[in-house]
N, C-alpha and C positions, 0 to 999 in steps of 0.2 A: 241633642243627639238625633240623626237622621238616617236613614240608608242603612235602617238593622236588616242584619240577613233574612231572611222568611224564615219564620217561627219563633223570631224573636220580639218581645215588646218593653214600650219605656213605662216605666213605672216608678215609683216612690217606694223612699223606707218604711212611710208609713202603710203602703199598700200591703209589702210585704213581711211586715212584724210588728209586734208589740214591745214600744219604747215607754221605758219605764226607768225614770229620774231616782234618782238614788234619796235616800233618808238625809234629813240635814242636820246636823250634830250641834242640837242645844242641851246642855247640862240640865239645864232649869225647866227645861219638858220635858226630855227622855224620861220614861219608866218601863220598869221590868226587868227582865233580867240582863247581863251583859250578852253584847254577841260581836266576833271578832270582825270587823269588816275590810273592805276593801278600799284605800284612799289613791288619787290622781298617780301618785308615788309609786304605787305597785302593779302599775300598769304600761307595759313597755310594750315593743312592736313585736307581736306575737307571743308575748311571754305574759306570767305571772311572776314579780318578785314579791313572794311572802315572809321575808325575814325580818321586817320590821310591821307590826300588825299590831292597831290597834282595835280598843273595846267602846260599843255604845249600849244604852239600855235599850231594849225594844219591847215590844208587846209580841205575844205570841203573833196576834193579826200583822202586825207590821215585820215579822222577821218572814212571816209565808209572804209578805206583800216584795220585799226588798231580796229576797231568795234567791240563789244561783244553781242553775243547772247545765248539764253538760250540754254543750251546743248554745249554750250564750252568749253572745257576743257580746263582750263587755266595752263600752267607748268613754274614752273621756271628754269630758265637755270643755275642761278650762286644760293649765299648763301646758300643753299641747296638742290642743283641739284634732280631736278626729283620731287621735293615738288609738291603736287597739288591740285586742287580743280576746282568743275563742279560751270559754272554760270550757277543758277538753276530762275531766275525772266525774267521772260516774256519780261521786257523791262531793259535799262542798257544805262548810261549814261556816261558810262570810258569807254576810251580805256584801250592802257597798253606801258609798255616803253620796250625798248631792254632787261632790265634781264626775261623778260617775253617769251612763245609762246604759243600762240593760236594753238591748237589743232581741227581739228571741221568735225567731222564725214561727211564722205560719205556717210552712210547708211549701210554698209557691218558688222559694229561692234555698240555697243552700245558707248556714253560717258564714262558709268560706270564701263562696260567691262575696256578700256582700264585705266581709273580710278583704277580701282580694281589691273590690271596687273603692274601699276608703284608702289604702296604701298608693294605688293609681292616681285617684284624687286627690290626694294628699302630696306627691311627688310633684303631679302635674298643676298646681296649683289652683284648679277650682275650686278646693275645699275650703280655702280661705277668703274667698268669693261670699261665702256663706257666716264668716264671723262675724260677731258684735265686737263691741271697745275699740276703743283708738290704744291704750299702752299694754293692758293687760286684754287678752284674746279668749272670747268664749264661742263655745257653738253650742247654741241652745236645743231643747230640745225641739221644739217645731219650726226649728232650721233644718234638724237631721232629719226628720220627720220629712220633710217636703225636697227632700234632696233628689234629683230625680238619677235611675238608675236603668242602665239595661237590664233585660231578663232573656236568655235564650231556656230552651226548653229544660227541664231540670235534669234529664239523661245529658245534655251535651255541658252543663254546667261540671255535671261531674267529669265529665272528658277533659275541660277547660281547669279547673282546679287540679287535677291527677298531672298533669304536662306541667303547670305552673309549678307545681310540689317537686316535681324532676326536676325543671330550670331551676329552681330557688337552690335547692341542693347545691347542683354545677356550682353556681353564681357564690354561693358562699364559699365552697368551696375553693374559689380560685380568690374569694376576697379573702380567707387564710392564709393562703400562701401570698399575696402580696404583704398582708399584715407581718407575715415571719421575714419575709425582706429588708421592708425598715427596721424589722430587729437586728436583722445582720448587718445592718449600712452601719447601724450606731454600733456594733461590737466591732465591725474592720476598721472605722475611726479609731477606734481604741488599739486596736491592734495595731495599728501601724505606728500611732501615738506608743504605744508600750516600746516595740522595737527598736524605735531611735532614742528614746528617754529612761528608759529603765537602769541604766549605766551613767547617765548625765544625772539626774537627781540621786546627791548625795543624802538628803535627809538633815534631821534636825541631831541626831546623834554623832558627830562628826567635827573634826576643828576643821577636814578639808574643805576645796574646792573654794569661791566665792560665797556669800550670801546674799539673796534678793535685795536686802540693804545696800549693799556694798555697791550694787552695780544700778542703783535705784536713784535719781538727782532728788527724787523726794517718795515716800508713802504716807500718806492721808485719811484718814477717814472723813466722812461726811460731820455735820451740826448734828447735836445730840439733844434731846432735853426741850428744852426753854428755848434755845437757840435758833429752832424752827418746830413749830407747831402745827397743828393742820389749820389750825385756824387763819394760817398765814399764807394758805394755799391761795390761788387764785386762778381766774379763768382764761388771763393771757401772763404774759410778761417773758421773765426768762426762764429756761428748762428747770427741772428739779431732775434729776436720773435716779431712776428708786432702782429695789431687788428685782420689781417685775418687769424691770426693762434688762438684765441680766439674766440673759442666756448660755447655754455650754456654746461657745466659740460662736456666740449668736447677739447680736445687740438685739432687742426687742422695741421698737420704736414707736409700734401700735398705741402703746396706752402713754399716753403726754400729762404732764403735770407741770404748774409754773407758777411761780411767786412772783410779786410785785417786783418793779425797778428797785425802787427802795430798798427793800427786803433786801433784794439779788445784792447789792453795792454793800449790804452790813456783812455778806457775808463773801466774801470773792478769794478770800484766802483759802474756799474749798473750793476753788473754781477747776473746770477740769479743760481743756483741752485736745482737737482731735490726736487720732494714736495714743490716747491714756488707756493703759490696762484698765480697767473696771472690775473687780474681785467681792464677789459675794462672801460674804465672813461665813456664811449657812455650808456647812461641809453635808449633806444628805447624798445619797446614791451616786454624787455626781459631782465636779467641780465646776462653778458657773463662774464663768470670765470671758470676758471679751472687751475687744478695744471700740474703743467712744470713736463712729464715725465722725464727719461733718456734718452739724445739723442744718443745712442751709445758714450756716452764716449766727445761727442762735445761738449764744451763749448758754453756759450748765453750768451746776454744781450739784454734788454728790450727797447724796445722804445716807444718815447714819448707817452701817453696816455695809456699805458699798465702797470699801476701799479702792483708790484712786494708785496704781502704781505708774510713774512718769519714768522711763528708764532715761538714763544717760545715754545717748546718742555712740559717744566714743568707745563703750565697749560693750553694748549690747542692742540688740535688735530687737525690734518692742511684739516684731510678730515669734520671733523666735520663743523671747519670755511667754507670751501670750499660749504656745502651742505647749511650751513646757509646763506650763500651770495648769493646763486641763489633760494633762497623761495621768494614768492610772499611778503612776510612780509617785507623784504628788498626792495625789487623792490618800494614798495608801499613807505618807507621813505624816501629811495634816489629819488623815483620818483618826491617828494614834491622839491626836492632842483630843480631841473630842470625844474619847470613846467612854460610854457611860454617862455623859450628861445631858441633861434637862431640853436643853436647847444647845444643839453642835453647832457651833459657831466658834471661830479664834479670833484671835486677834490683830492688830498690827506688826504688836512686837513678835508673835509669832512664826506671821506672815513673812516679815525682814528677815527671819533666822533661817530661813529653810535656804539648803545649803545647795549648793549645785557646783557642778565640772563646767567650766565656761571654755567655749572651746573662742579660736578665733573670731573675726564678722567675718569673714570670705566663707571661713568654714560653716557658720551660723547662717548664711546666705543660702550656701548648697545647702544645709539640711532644711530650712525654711522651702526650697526651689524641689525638693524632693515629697517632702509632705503636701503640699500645696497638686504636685500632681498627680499622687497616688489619691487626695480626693477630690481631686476632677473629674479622674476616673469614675470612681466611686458616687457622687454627684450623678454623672451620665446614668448609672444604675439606678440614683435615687429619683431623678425622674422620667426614666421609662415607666418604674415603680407609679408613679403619681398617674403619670398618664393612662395606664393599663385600669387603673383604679378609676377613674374617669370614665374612661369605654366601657367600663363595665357597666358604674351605674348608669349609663346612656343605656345600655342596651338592658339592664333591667325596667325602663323606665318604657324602651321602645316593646319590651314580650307584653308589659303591662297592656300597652294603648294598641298592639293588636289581639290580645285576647276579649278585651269589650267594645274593638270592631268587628271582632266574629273572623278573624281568620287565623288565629292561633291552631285550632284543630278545625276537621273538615264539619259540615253542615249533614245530617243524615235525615235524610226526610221522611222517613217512620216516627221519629220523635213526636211523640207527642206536645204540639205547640205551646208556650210559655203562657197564651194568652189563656187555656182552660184551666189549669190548676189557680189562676189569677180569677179566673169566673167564679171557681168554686170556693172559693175563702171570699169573694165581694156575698155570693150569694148566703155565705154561712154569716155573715158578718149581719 
């Protein structure tokens, strides 16, 4: 760091407080009485979550050693090094265990200051500059200790932290109401899905209309059992398509799984091919299905509880099926078959029953050519959405890296400089 404004200086965490490593939790030493502490778990980014809180023995010595008081800054060392959060209540009845350290001003910087300067550092990715491990990531303590930090004077820190506290406010605030957006995106999906479907799905109650069978050249489920094992998984060959690659009107393709040639050839009677409906048998909040893209040329097969529906060509359209299977009208019939049990999930023969009003393919074309543009539309919304969310955290990232170059708020030259209150804690020291 270079070119701090006049009356600011660099200095370390260990310059400006006492870092203090947390108790490490052996059964077979601990003595004394129980005391609730604080674990890596209960420490989020400016927050405390205390609803899962457990107990270690301590000695009186070691509960005044391991002790939290208000203005603490609590940091975690391991799960996601540099994580933080100020204990802000007057009194506190946790300690904290070794993934933990207490941080705890001398007086030379604020809590929030250095609060503010690990969220910075941590966005901006110095902080990881400073971890140990290659898999699992720690930040020790005489890494945070030696970390080095600006200091402007402790009057413009509070000027600097008060303006930050406003912006954070704004900046959440407008990242709620993007939040309430994508909720709306996936209810006008629905709604649009309701309006053309609501009338076309007849239900399982009904001799009318068609049934998914009827108009289906095959439905499938995947190898069950003994038939495919995970032992049989491997780390190339042909695709496996699980539940986690079944999305609402979404293929999920990120996560890949594949058995051997072999394997794939025992089993090709569950083979799927592109434009296959893909139907999660799990009926929860939501109906997941979507059709099996192209996967560059790789072959698949489905497994257990990811039914495979192939429509017939000549009287139905596979995105039409596709768009009727995840409307709220569906959800709501298949939801009746699962209600009360263990694990929601139906079946095939289920599945084939659910009855539907099949209109023409000309006809099935327009209504497929109508939903497809109402979430275009809607798409167009959902990424301005994204992107507005993007600028945002850019621009929290940019209030960050000009508040610790000193032009967040103006410089006042009465302040008392950052470098004397640093004299007088070296000289107390």
């Amino acid at each position: 760091m270079s070119d701090l404004p006049e009356g600011w200086v660099e200095t370390t965490f260990d310059e400006l407080s006492d870092i203090q490593l947390g108790k490490m939790l052996d059964k077979r030493k601990n003595v004394g009485e129980p005391v609730p502490y604080l674990r890596n778990i209960n420490v989020r980014w400016g927050a405390f979550d205390v609803d899962d809180i457990f107990s270690m023995r301590m000695t009186p010595e070691e509960r005044k050693k391991y002790s939290i008081e208000a203005g603490d800054l609590i940091v975690c060392e391991g799960g996601e090094p540099g994580r933080a959060a100020i204990w802000r209540e007057q009194e506190c009845q946790f300690a904290f265990q070794k993934a933990l350290m207490r941080v705890r001003s001398n007086g030379a910087a604020m809590p929030d200051w250095m609060y503010a300067f690990l969220i910075y550092a941590s966005a901006s990715g110095n902080l990881s500059e400073r971890f140990t491990g290659t898999t699992i990531k720690h930040l020790p303590q005489r890494a945070l200790a030696s970390t080095p930090i600006p200091l402007p004077p402790l009057a413009e820190q509070g000027r600097i932290v008060e303006k930050l506290d406003a912006l954070s406010a704004q900046s959440a605030a407008a990242s709620a109401a993007l939040t309430r957006i994508e909720t709306l995106i996936t209810r006008y999906k629905a709604a649009v899905l309701g309006a053309i479907f609501d009338d076309v799905v007849l239900g399982h109650k009904t001799d009318e209309g068609v049934s998914i069978g009827e108009i289906a050249a095959s439905v499938f489920d995947g190898p069950f059992g003994s038939n495919l094992k995970s032992a049989d998984y491997s780390d190339e060959g042909q695709r496996v398509v699980r539940l986690e690659n079944v999305g609402h009107l979404e293929f999920l393709g990120d996560k890949r799984t594949f058995i051997p040639q072999g394997k794939f050839e025992s089993l090709t009677r569950h083979e799927l091919h592109p434009g296959d409906i893909i139907f999660s048998s799990f009926i929860a909040d939501q109906i997941r299905v979507c059709r099996l893209p192209d996967l560059d040329g790789e072959r698949a097969i489905n497994k257990a509880d990811c039914f495979c529906i192939r429509v017939e060509a000549e009287r139905a359209l596979s995105r039409f099926v596709e768009l009727l299977l995840a409307s709220p009208a569906s959800y709501r019939s298949l939801e009746q078959l699962v209600h009360g049990a263990t694990r929601p999930r139906i079946n095939t023969k289920q599945l084939k029953a659910l009855r539907i009003a099949l209109p023409p393919l000309e006809e099935q074309a327009e209504i497929v050519a109508r939903i497809e543009a109402a979430f275009a539309q809607i798409e167009t919304l959902a990424r301005a959405a994204a992107a507005a969310r993007a600028r945002l955290s850019a621009l929290d990232r940019a209030i960050l890296a000009r508040a610790f170059q000193g032009k967040l708020v103006p410089q006042n030259p009465n302040d008392e400089p950052a470098s004397e209150p640093l004299e007088r804690v070296r000289a107390a020291r």
